[in-house]
C-alpha positions in Angstrom: 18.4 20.4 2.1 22.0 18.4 1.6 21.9 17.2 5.5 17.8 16.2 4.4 18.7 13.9 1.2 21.8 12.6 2.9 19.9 11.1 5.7 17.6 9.4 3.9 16.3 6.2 5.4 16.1 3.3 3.1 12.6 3.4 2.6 13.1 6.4 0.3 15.7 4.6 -1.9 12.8 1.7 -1.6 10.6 4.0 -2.6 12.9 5.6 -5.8 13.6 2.2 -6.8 9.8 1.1 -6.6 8.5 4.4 -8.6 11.0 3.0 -11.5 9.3 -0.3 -11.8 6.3 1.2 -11.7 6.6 3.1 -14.3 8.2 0.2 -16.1 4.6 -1.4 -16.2 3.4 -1.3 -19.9 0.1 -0.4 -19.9 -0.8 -0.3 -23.3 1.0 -3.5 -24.1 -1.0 -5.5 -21.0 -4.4 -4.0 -22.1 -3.7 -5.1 -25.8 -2.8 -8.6 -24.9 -6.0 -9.1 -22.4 -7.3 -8.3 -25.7 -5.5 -11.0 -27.8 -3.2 -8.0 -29.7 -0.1 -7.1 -29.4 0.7 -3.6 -30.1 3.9 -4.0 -30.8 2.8 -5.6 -33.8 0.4 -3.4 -35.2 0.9 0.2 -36.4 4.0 2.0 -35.2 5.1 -0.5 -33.0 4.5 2.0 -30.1 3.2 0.6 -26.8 1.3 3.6 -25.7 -2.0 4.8 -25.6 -2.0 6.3 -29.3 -0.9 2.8 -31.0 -3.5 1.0 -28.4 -5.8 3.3 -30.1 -5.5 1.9 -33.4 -5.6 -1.7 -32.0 -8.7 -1.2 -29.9 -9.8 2.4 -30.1 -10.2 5.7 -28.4 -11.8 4.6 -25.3 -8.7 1.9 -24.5 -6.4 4.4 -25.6 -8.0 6.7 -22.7 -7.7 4.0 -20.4 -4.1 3.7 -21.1 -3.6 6.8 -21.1 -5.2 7.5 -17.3 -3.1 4.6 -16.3 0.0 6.0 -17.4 -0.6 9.3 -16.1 -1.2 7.5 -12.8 2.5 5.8 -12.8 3.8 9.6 -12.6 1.3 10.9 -9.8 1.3 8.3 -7.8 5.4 8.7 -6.8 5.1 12.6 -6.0 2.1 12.1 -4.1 3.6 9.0 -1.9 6.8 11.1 -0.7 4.8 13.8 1.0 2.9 11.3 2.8 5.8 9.5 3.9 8.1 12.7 4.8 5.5 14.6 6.3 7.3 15.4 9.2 10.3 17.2 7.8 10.9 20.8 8.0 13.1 20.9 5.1 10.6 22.0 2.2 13.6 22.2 -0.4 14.9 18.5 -0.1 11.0 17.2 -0.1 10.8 18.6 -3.5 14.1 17.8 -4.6 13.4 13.9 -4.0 10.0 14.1 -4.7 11.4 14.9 -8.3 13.3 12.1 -8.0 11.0 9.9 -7.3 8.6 10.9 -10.6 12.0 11.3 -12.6 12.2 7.7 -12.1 9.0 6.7 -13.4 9.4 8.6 -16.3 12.4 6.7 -16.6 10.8 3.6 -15.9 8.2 4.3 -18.7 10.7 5.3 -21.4 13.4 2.6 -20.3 11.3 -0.3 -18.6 13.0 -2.7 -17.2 10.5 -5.6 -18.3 10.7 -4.9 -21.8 14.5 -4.8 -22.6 14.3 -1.0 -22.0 12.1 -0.1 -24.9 9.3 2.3 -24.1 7.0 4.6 -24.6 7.7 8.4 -25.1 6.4 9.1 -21.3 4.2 12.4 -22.2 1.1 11.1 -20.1 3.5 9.9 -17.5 5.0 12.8 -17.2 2.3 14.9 -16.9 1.4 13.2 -14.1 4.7 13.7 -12.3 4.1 17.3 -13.5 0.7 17.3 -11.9 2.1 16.2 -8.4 4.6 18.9 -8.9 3.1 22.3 -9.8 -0.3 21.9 -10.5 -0.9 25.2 -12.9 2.2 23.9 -14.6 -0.2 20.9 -16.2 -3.4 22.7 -16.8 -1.2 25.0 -18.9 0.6 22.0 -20.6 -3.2 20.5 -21.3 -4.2 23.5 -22.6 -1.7 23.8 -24.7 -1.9 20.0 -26.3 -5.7 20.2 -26.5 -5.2 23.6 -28.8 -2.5 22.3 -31.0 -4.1 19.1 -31.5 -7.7 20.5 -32.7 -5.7 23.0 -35.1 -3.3 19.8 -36.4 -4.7 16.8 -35.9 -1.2 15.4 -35.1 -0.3 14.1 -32.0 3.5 14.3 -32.1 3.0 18.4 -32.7 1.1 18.8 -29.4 3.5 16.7 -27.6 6.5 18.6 -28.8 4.6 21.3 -28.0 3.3 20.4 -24.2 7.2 19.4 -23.6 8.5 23.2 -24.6 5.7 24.4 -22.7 6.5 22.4 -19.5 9.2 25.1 -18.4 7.0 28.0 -19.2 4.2 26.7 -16.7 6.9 25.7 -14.6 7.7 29.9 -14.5 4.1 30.7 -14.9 3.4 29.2 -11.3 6.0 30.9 -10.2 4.5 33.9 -11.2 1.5 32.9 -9.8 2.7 32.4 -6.4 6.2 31.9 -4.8 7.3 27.7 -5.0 9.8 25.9 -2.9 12.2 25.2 -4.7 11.5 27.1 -7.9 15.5 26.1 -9.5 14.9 22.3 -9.0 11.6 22.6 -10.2 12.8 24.4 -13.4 15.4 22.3 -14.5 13.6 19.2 -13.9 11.2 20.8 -16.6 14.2 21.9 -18.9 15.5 18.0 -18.2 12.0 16.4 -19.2 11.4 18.9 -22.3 14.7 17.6 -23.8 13.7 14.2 -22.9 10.3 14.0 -25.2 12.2 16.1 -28.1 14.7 13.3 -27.9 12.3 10.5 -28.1 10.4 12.2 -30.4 13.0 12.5 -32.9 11.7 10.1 -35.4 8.8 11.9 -35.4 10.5 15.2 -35.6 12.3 13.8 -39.1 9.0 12.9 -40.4 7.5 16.5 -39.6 10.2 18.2 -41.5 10.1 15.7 -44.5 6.2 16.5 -44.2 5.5 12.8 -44.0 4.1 12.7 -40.3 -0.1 12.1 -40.9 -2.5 13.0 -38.7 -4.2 10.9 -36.4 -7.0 9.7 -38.6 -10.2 7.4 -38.1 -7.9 5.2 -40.5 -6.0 3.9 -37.4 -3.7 1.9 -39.8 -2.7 4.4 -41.9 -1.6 7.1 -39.2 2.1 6.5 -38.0 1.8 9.0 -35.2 3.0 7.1 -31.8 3.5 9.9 -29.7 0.9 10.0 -26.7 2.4 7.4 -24.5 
């Protein structure tokens, strides 16, 4: 694996580099302003699919959302294709992580927007996705549950990012992964990552002022699917 990632031709840095700006691409803030509205403006502020929500409503949010999760897919699924040759299974993963790492970076620190993004939970489901598979139908399963029982968007993404290391065990379990270390802590890594940009929302939970995500669209503050 070390002799793999050290040899890596240029492209793959190309490629690291390009998965970044990629998922620097704001989405949610594009569709609003094809729309005459910038999200930023309204609501929380947030430029992900919840706040898009509130701006233009559930089917845009969707749409966001879709296109987010595509920034993180995209990456893992590219690096395959281009290394298909190799016989080193544990450096194809390892930089295959890398390269959706850095478009869940790009999403929560774009470049085009001074490094103020979203919280990167649809992104990183679709780095997740491209991945370990099981480990995202678990994490859906997981959001879709917590949200019918709350209502509050923040509480099933906390709760899909503690989840994220279980699946990545689960799978596992399921069957034997390359790779099953790197894998894990990448999940650890991107857990901590949406509890630390989900902070604010975590203060408002325990002051019990976080609302649920309500057909009032103004009124809800939650800003976390994005």
């Amino acid at each position: 694996m070390t002799e793999f990632l050290q040899n890596l031709p240029a492209s793959a840095y190309l490629l690291l580099a390009g998965s970044y700006l990629l998922g620097s691409i704001p989405f949610g803030l594009l569709i609003g302003k094809a729309h005459g509205v910038d999200i930023r403006e309204q609501g929380s502020g947030n430029i992900g699919a919840t706040n898009l929500g509130r701006a233009l409503g559930k089917r845009w949010a969707f749409a966001a959302f879709l296109l987010d999760f595509a920034k993180g897919i995209l990456p893992t699924l590219a690096i395959p294709c281009i290394f298909h040759d190799t016989q080193d299974a544990d450096g194809l993963v390892v930089i295959t992580i890398f390269a959706g790492t850095a478009s869940i970076l790009g999403h929560t620190f774009p470049l085009y927007l001074r490094f103020r993004g979203g919280k990167g939970v649809a992104t990183t489901l679709g780095v997740i996705t491209g991945v370990a598979p099981p480990a995202t139908l678990l994490a859906g399963i997981v959001w879709g549950g917590v949200y019918l029982m709350t209502r509050t968007v923040s509480i099933s993404s906390l709760a899909t990012g503690a989840t994220l290391p279980l699946g990545i065990w689960a799978t596992e379990l399921l069957y034997e992964q390359t790779n099953f270390n790197a894998r894990l802590v990448f999940s650890i890594a991107i857990a901590a990552l949406i509890f630390l940009r989900h902070r604010t929302n975590i203060v408002r939970l325990l002051k019990g002022e976080e609302l649920s995500f309500k057909k009032d669209t103004e009124a809800a503050r939650d800003d976390s699917l994005s």
